[in-house]
C-alpha positions as CSV (number, residue, x, y, z in Angstrom):
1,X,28.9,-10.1,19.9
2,X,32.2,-11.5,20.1
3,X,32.1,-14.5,18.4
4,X,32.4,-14.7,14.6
5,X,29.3,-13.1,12.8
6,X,28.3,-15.7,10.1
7,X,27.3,-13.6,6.5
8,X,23.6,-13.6,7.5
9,X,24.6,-12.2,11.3
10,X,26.8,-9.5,9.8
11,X,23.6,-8.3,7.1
12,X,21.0,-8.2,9.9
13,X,23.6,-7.2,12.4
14,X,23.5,-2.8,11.7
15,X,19.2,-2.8,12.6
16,X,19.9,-5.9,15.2
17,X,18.8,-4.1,18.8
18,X,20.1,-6.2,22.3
19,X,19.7,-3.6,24.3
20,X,17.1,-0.6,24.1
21,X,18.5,1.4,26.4
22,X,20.6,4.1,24.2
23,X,17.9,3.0,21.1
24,X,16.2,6.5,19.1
25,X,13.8,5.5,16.4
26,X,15.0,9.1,14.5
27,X,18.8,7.3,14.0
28,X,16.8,4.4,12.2
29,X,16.2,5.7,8.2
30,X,13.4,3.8,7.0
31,X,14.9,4.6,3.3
32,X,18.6,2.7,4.5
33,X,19.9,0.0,2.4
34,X,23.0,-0.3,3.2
35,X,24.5,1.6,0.1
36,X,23.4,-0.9,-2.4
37,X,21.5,0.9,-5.2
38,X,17.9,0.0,-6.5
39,X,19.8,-1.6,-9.5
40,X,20.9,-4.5,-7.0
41,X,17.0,-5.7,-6.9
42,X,17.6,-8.4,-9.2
43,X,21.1,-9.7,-7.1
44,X,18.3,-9.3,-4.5
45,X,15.6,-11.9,-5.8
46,X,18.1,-14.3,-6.0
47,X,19.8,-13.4,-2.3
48,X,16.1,-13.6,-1.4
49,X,16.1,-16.8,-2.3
50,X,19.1,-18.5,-1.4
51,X,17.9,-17.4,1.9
52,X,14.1,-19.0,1.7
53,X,16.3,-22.4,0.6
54,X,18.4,-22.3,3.7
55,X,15.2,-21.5,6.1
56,X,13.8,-24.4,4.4
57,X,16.5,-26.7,5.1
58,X,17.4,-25.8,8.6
59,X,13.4,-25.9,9.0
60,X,13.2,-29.7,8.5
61,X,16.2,-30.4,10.9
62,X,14.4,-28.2,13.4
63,X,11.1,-30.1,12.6
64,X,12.9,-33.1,12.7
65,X,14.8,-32.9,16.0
66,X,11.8,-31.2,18.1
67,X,13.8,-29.5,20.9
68,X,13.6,-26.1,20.1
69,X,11.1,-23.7,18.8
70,X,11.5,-20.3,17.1
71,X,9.4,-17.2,17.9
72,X,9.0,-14.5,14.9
73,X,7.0,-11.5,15.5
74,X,6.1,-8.8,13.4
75,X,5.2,-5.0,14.1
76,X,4.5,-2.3,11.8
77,X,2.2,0.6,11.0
78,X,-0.2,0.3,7.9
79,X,1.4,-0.8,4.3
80,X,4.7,-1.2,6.0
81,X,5.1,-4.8,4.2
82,X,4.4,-7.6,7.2
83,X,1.8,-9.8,4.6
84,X,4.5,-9.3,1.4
85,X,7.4,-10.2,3.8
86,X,5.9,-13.3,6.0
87,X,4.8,-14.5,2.7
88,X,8.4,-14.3,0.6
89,X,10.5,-14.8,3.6
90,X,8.6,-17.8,4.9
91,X,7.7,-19.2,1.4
92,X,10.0,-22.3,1.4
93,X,8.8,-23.7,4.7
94,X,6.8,-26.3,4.9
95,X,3.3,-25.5,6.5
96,X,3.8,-28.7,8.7
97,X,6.6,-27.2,10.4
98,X,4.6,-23.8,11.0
99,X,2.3,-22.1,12.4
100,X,0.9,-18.5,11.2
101,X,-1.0,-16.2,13.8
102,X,-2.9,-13.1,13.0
103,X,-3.7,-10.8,16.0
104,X,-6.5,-8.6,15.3
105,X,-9.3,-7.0,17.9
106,X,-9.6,-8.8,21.0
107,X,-12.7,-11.2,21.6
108,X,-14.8,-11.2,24.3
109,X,-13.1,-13.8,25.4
110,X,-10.2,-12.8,25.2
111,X,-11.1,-9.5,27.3
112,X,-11.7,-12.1,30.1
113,X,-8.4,-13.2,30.5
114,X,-4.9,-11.4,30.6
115,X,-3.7,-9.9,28.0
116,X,-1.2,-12.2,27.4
117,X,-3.2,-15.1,27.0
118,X,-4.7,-14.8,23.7
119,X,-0.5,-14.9,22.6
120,X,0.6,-17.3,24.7
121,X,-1.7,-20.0,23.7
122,X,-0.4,-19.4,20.3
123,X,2.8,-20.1,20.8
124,X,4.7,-22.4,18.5
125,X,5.5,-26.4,19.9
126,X,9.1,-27.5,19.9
127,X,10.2,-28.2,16.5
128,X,7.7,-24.9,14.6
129,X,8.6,-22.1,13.6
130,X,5.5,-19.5,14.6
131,X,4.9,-16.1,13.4
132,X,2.9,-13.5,14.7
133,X,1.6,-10.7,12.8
134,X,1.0,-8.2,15.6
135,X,1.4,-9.8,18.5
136,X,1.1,-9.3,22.4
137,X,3.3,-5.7,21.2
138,X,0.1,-4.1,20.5
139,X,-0.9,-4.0,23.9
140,X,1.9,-1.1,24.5
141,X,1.4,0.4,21.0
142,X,-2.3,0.5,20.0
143,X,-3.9,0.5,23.8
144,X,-1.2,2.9,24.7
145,X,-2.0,5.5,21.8
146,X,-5.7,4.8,22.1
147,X,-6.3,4.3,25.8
148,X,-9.8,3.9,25.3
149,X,-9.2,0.4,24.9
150,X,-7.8,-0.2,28.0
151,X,-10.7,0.6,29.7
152,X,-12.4,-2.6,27.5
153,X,-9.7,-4.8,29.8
154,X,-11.5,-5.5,32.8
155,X,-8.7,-4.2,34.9
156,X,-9.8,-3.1,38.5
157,X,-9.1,0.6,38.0
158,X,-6.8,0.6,41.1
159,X,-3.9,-0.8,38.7
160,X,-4.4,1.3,36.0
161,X,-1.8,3.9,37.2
162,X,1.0,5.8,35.5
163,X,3.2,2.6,36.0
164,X,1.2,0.0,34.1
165,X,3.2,0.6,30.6
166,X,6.4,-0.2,32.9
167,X,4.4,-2.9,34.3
168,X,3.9,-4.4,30.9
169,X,7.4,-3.8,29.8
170,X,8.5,-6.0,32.8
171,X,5.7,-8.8,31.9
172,X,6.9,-9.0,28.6
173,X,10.0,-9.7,29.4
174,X,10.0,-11.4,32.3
175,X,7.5,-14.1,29.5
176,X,10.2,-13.7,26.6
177,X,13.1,-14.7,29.1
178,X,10.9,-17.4,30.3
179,X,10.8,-18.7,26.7
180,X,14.0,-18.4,26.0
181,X,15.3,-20.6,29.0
182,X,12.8,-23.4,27.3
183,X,14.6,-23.7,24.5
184,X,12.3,-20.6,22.3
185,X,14.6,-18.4,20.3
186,X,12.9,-15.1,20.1
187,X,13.1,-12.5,16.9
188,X,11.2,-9.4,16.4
189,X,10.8,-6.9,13.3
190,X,9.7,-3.6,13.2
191,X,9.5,-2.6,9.9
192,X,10.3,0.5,9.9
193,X,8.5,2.8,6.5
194,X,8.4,6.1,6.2
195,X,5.4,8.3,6.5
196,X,5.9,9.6,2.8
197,X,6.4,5.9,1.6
198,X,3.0,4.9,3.4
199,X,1.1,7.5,2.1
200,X,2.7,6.5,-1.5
201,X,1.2,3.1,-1.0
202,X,-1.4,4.0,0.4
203,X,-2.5,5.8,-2.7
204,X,-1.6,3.1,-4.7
205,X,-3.7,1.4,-3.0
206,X,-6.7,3.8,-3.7
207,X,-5.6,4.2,-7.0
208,X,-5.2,0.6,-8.9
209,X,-9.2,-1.4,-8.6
210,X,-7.1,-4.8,-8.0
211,X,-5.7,-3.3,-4.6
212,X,-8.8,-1.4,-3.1
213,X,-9.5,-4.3,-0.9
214,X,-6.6,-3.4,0.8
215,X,-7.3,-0.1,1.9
216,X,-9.6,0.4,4.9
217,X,-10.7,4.4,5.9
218,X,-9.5,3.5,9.6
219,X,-5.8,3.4,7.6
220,X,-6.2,6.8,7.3
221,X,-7.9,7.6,10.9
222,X,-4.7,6.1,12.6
223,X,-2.3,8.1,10.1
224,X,-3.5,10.9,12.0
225,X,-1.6,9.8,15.4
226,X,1.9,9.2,13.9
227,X,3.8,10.9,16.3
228,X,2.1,9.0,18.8
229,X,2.7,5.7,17.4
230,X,6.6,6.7,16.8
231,X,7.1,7.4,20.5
232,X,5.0,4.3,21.2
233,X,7.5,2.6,19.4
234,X,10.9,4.0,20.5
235,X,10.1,3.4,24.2
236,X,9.1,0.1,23.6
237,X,11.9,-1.2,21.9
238,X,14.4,0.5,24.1
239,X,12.1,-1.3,27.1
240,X,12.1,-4.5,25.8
241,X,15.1,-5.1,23.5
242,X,17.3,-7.6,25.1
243,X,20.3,-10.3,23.8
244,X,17.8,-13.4,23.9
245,X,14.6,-11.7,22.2
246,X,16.6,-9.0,20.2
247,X,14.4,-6.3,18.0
248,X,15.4,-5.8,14.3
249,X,14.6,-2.3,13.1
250,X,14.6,-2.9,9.5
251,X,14.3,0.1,7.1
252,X,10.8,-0.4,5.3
253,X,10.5,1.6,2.5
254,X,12.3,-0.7,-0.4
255,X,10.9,-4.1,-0.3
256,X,13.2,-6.1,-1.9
257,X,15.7,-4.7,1.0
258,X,13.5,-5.6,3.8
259,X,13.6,-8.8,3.2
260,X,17.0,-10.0,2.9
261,X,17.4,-8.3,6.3
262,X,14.3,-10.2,7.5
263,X,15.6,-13.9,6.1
264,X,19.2,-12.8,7.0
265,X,18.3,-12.6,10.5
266,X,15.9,-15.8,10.4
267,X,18.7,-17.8,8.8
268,X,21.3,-16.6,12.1
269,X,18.6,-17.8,14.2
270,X,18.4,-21.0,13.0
271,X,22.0,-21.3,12.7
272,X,22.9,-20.7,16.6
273,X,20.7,-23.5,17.2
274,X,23.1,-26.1,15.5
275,X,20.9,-28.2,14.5
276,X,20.7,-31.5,13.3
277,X,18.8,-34.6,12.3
278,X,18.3,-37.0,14.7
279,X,20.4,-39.8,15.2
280,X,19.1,-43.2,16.0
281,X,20.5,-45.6,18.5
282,X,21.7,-49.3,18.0
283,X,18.2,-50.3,19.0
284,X,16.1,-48.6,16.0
285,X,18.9,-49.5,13.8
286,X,18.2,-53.2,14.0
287,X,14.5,-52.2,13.4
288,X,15.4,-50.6,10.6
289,X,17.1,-53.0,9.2
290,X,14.8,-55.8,10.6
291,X,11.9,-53.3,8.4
292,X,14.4,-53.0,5.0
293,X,14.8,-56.6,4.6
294,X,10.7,-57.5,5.1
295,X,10.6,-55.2,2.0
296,X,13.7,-56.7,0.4
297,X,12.2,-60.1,0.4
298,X,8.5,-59.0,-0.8
């Protein structure tokens, strides 16, 4: 970028991806923070939340002048942090002003459709801020390392070549640039965590009786195709990493990290919209003032 970075560009800026093309998930390290040391997680909570109060306010001027709309979605694999991180991140925002979308197996009725459409009749009005957790993504991660599912998609098999991933590359951003040019700014995190950091929660998780409900055996099952999932993931962010729906590839493994980087890059993207509060015309101001001195003389 060549313009002056504002503080929250120039934090997010080092995991920020435009373009995938030169992009290899093994130069990413999900342990990175950027130097600051683990005694900083206390400067952290309160970065944290000087960041929630600026989402918050730049939130009600978005709400308030309804002409844009911002996109957020989150990827990850298992007890990478999406839940703790939509929750902290997005806690300041007032649930008017947003919309929350989890993506899990497809319905029936969504198999009847595209596989688009289940996302794209989710996606946030003019003035919202809406977050996916998962999102249309999974269609080149999970179907691509499981291609079973595919075959659930109704697709006549004469277009199920070699090609289709490419295919869905192009769709996805052919649909992301068609957002954009509508006024949608478009931000996507991978959280990037470690396998030995998973498996640490993960245990956690099996461990401690008030986090059981968290862990499912299927966790475990798709463990087993790492690898897969890894490679999944490199070739779609170098496919579909572009300058108006960038990908963030934000280390995973400390918490209180992630998350600055996460509200960092939220507050940036509020920021380039310049927003403001409406400002009424000569018209409503006599209306206004007609309304103010109705209550005056009550």
């Amino acid at each position: 970028m060549s313009k002056k970075l504002s503080k929250h560009a120039l934090f997010a800026q080092p995991f920020r991806v435009d373009d995938g093309k030169k992009f290899r998930l093994k130069d990413s390290d999900p342990g990175d923070t950027q130097g600051l040391k683990s005694e900083f997680k206390t400067e952290a909570v309160t970065m944290l939340q000087q960041g929630v109060a600026a989402v918050s306010k730049l939130q009600e001027k978005l709400y308030a002048q309804s002409q844009w709309g911002l996109l957020l979605i989150f990827q990850a694999m298992d007890a990478a942090g999406k839940d703790g991180t939509i929750k902290h991140v997005m806690s300041g925002v007032n649930p008017q002003g947003a919309q929350v979308q989890s993506f899990k197996s497809p319905s029936l009725e969504d198999l009847n459709h595209d596989y688009l459409w289940r996302s794209v009749k989710n996606m946030p009005e003019r003035g919202k801020i809406g977050i996916f957790n998962r999102s249309y993504y999974e269609e080149v991660l999970v179907v691509r390392v499981h291609p079973q599912f595919l075959k659930k998609q109704q697709i006549p098999p004469s277009l199920i070549t070699p090609k289709i991933w490419k295919h869905r590359f192009e769709d996805i951003n052919a649909m992301e640039h068609f957002m954009s040019r509508n006024g949608f700014k478009i931000r996507k995190f991978f959280l990037h965590v470690s396998k030995k950091e998973q498996k640490r929660r993960f245990m956690e998780r099996l461990e401690l009786p008030q986090k059981n409900w968290k862990f499912s055996e299927a966790d475990v099952t798709e463990r087993g195709y790492w690898n897969e999932y890894m490679a999944a993931y490199q070739e779609m962010i170098q496919h579909t990493a572009t300058s108006y729906a960038p990908w963030f590839v934000v280390p995973a493994d400390n918490k209180w990290f992630t998350r600055m980087v996460v509200v960092a890059a939220i507050v940036d993207a509020l920021d380039e919209m310049k927003l403001s509060f409406p400002v009424v015309d000569e018209e409503k101001v006599k209306h206004l003032q007609a309304a103010k001195r109705m209550l005056e003389r009550e």
